[in-house]
C-alpha positions in Angstrom: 40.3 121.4 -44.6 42.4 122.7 -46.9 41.6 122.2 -50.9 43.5 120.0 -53.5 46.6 121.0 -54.6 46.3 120.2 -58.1 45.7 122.6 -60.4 44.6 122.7 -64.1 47.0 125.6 -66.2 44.8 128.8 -66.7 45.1 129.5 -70.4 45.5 133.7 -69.7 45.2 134.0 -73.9 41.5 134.1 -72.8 42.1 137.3 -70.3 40.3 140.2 -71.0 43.1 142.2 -69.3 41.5 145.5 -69.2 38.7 144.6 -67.4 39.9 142.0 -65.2 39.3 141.8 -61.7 39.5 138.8 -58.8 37.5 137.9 -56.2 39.0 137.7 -52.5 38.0 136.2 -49.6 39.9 138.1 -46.9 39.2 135.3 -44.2 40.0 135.2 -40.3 42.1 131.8 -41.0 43.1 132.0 -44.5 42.9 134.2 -47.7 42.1 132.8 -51.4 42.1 134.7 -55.0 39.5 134.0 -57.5 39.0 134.3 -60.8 36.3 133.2 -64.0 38.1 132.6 -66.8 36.0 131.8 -69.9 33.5 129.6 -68.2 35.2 128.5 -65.4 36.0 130.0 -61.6 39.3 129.1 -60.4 40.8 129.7 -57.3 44.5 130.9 -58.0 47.3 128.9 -56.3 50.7 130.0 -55.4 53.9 128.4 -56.4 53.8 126.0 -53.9 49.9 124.7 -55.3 48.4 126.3 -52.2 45.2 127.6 -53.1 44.6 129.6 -49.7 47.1 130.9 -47.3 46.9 131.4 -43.7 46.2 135.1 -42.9 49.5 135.5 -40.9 52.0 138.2 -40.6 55.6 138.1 -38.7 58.3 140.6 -39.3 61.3 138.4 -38.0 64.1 140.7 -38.7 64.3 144.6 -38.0 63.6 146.6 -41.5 63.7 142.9 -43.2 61.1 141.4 -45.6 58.0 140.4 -44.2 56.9 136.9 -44.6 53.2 135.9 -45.0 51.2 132.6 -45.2 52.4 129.1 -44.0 56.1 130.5 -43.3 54.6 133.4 -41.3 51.8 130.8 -39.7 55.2 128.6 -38.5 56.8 131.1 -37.2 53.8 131.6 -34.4 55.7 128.9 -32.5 59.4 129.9 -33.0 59.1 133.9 -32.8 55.0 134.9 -31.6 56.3 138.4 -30.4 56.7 139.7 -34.1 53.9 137.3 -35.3 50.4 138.7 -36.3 47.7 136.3 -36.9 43.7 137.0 -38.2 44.3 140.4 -37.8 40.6 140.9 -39.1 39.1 140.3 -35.9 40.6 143.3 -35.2 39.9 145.8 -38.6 37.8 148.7 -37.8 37.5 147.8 -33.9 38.1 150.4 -31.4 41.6 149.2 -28.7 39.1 149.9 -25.6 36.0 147.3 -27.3 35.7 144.5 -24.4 36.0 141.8 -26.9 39.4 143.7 -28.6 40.6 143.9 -24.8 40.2 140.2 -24.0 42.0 139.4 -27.4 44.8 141.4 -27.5 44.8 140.4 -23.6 45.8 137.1 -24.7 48.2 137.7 -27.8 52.1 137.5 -27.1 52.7 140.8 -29.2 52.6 144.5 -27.2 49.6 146.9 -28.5 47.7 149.8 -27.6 45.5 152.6 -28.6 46.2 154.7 -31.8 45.4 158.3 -32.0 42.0 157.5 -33.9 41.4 155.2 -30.8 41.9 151.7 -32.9 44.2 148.8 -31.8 48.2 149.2 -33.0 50.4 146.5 -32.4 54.2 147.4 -31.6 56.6 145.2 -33.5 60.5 146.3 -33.1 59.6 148.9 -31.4 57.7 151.0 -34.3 53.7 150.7 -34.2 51.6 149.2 -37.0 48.2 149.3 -37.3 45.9 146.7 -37.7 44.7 148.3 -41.4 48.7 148.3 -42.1 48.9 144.4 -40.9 46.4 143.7 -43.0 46.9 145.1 -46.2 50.1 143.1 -46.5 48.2 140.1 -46.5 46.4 141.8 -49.7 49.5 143.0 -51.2 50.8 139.0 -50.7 46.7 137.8 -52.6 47.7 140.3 -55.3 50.9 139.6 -55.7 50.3 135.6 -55.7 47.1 136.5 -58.4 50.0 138.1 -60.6 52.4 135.5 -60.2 49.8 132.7 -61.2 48.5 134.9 -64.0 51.5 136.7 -65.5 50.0 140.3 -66.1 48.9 142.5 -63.5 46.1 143.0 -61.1 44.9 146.2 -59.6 40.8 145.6 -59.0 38.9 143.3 -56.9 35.8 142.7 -55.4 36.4 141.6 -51.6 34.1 139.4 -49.4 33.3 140.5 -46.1 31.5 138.8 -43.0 27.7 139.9 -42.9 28.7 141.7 -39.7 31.1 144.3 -40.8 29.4 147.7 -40.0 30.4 150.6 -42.7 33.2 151.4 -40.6 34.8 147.6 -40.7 34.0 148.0 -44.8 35.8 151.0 -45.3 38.9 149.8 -43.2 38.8 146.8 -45.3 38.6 148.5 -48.2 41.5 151.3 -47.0 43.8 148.3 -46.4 43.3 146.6 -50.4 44.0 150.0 -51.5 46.8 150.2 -49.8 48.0 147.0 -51.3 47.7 148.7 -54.5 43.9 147.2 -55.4 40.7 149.1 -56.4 38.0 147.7 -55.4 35.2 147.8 -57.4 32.5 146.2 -55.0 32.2 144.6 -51.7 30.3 141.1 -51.5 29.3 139.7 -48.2 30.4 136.0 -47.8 27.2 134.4 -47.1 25.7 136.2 -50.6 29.0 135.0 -52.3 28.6 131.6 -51.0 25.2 131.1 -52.3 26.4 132.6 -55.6 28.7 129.9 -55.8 26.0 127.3 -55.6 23.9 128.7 -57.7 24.2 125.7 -60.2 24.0 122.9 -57.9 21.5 120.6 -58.8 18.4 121.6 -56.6 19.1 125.4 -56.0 15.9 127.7 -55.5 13.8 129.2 -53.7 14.8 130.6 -50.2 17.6 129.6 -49.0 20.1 129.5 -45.9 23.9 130.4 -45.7 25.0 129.0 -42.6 28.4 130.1 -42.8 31.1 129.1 -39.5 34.3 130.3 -40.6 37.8 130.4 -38.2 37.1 134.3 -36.9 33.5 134.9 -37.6 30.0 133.0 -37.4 27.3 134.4 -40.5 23.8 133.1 -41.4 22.3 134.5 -44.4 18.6 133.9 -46.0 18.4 134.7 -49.4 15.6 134.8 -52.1 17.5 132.9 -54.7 14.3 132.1 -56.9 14.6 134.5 -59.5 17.8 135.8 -61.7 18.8 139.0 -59.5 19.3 137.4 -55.7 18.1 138.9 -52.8 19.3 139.1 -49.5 16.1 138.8 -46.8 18.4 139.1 -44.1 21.3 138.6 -42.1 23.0 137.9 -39.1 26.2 137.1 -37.4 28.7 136.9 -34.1 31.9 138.4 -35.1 33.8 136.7 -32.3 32.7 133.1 -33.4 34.6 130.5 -35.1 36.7 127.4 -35.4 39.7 129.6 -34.0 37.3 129.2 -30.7 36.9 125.4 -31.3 40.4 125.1 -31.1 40.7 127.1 -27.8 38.4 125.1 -25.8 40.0 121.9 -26.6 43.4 123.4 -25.7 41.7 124.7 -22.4 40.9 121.2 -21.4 44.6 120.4 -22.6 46.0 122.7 -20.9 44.0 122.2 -17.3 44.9 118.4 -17.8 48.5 119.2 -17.9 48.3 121.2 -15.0 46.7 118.9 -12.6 49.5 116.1 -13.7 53.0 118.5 -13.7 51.5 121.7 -11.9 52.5 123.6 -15.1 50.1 126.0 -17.1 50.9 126.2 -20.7 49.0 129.2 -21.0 51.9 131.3 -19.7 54.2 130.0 -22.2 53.7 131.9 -25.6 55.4 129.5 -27.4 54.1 126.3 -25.8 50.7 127.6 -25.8 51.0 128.4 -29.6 52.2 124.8 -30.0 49.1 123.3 -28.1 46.5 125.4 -30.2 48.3 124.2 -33.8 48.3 120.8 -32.2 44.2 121.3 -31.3 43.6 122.4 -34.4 45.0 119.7 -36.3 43.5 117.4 -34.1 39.9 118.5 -35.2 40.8 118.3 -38.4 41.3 114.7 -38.1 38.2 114.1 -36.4 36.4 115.1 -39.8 37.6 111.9 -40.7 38.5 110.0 -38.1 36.7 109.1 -35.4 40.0 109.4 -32.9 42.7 111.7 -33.2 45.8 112.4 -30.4 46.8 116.2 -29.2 50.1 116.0 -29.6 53.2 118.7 -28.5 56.3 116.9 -28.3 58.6 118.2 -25.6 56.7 120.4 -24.0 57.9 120.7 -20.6 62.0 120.0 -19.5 62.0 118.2 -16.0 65.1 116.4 -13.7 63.9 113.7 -15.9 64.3 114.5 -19.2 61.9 116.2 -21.7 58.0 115.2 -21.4 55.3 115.8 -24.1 52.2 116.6 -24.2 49.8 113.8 -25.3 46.3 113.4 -25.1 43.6 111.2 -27.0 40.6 113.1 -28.3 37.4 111.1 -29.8 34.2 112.8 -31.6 32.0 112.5 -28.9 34.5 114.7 -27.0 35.0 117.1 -29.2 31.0 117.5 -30.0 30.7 118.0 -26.4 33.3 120.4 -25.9 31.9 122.5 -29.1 28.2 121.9 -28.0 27.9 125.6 -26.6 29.5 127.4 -29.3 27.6 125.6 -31.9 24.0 126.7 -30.0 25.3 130.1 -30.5 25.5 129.8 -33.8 22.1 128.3 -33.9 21.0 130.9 -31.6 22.0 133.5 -34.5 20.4 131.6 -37.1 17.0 131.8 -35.3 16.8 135.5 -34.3 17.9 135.9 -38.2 14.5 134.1 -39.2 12.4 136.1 -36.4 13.5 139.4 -38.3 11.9 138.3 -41.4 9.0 136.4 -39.9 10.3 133.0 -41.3 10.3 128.8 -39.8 12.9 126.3 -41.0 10.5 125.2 -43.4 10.1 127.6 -45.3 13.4 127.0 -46.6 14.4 125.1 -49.3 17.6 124.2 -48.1 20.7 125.4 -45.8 24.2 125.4 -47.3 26.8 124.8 -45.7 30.1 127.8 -45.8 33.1 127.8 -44.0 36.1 125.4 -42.9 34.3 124.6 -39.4 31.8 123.5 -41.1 33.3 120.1 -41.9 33.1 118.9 -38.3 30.3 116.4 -38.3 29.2 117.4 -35.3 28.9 121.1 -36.7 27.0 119.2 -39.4 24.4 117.0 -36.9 23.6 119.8 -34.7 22.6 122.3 -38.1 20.7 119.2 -39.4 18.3 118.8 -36.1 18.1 122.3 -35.7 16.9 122.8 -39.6 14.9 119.3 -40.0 15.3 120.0 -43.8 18.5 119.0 -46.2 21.8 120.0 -45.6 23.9 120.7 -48.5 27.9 121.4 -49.8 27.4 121.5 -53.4 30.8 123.7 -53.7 33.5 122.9 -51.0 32.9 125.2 -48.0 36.0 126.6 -47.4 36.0 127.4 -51.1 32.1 129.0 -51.6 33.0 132.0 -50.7 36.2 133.1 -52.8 34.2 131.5 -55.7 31.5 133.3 -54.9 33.5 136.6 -55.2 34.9 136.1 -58.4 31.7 135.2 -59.6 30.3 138.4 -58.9 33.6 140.0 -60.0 32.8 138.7 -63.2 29.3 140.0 -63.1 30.7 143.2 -62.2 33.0 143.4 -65.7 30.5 142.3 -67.7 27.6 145.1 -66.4 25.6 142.1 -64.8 24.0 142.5 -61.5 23.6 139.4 -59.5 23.1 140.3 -56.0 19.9 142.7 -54.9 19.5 144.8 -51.9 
């Protein structure tokens, strides 16, 4: 859900410009700049007041600007053959992976091998890799950063998901240098979220992270008890999140549609991309509401004029739709306890990270699992860029935060 829009002027008299460096949370779903300024952590908005952007890339005219964000994210519904989005499923993967197969499988762009054996995706006929994708969506964080500041930024600390192997890391880290960033540590996002609670009323001990983003699925226990953190372990499914959600509902959308016009939306790029945002928003409401409607206007063209796509959607049946992926991520969270020889109550609470984690039935299911208290002391969807530029802070100052 995404954040406020209003947004306090940052007073950049008290910039230490020479050793200043933001946080970023390089999400599946969206990407968000941080930054302490005196004693504050502020996530950076754009022009517009948007304080995240959707991680989307489309290059809709040959050798023309790109466009990134909310224009690119449109655009997955008007133009999907030149239209990239979470690309960071993909960083560091290797094209003949299972899991990279069945995506790119599904996605309405052409791809293939590279010569290092990682996914590239042909747009206009010239190839780009995924490390290439992704670094402009860096180059658009730094670039909004500068705008919102008014001096320039070339280091960050970036936030990765607890399940990015070195490999995943260093293509992460290839693509903010290639955006023109140094980056002067690597955080992962469960560890940043809990840095980000660290002053809610109640925080100590050990702790969980459960962290259910849009791409990725992280559970993190952490020894938060004294001043230097440490991480006891972690865990993680790298092909989990509410981008999933989304897919299952417009599954059922789509198999209902085909049983009434003999029509399967799933063969229609466009359509389909249509049906997903319309899923999507649909289970945003339902954080809310307790009944939302899928709705795609026009979707099919018959003798009979135009007919839409329109289909009512309570809680109930999005909690049972969601019921399996959300054991998975309970699934994680227990063989993450196992390794360290820990029960549910041994913890002094479980924090909730990540935009899925709004969906009460995301909520319910972590509560009965847990049987101890549930809490979103810093907005989820924002824990974990605040978290970064926390520990970028800690980083310019010489202070260590975050232990081994």
């Amino acid at each position: 859900m995404p954040p406020s829009r209003r947004s306090e002027p940052i007073d950049v008299s008290a910039l230490n410009k020479s050793d200043l460096i933001v946080g970023i949370d390089f999400g599946t779903s969206y990407t968000s700049v941080g930054l302490v300024v005196g004693n504050k952590v502020r996530l950076l908005s754009d022009a517009a007041g948007d304080k995240m952007f959707p991680s989307v890339i489309s290059l809709p005219v040959r050798g023309g600007a790109r466009v990134i964000g909310r224009a690119a994210r449109d655009m997955l519904a008007t133009d999907p053959t030149r239209t990239v989005a979470s690309p960071k499923r993909l960083l560091g993967r290797r094209f003949d992976e299972q899991e990279v197969m069945t995506f790119l499988r599904q996605a309405p762009y052409k791809s293939g091998p590279g010569p290092d054996g990682s996914p590239v995706i042909e747009i206009w006929g010239e190839p780009y890799s995924v490390t290439q994708l992704c670094s402009y969506l860096f180059t658009h964080a730094r670039e909004l950063a500068e705008q919102a500041l008014g001096v320039p930024v070339r280091r960050a600390v970036i936030a990765v998901p607890v399940t990015f192997d070195d490999a995943r890391v260093r293509a992460a880290t290839r693509a903010a240098q290639l955006a023109g960033l140094e980056v002067v540590a690597v955080i992962d996002e469960p560890t940043a979220a809990a840095l980000a609670n660290r002053y809610v009323p109640g925080f100590g001990g050990i702790i969980g992270v459960y962290d259910f983003g849009g791409g990725t699925f992280d559970f993190s226990l952490v020894d938060v008890s004294r001043s230097v953190f440490q991480v006891l372990t972690t865990a993680g499914d790298t092909w989990l999140g509410g981008d999933d959600l989304d897919q299952v509902l417009a599954e059922a959308a789509a198999n209902q549609f085909w049983r009434l016009h003999k029509v399967d939306l799933r063969r229609q790029a466009v359509e389909w991309q249509r049906l997903l945002f319309a899923c999507e928003q649909a289970k945003r409401e339902l954080s809310t509401a307790d009944l939302a409607t899928i709705h795609v206007p026009e979707v099919l063209r018959t003798a009979d004029g135009m007919v839409d796509l329109k289909l009512a959607i309570d809680r109930a049946t999005l909690a049972r739709a969601s019921a399996s992926l959300i054991e998975r991520t309970l699934r994680v969270c227990d063989s993450a306890l196992a390794k360290v020889g820990l029960a549910p109550k041994h913890l002094s609470a479980v924090y909730l990270c990540g935009g899925t984690t709004y969906m009460p039935a995301v909520q319910s299911a972590v509560s009965r699992h847990f049987g101890i208290e549930l809490r979103t002391g810093i907005a989820p969807d924002q824990a974990v860029c605040l978290g970064a530029a926390i520990h970028a802070s800690m980083v310019a100052s010489g202070r260590a935060v975050v232990g081994a």
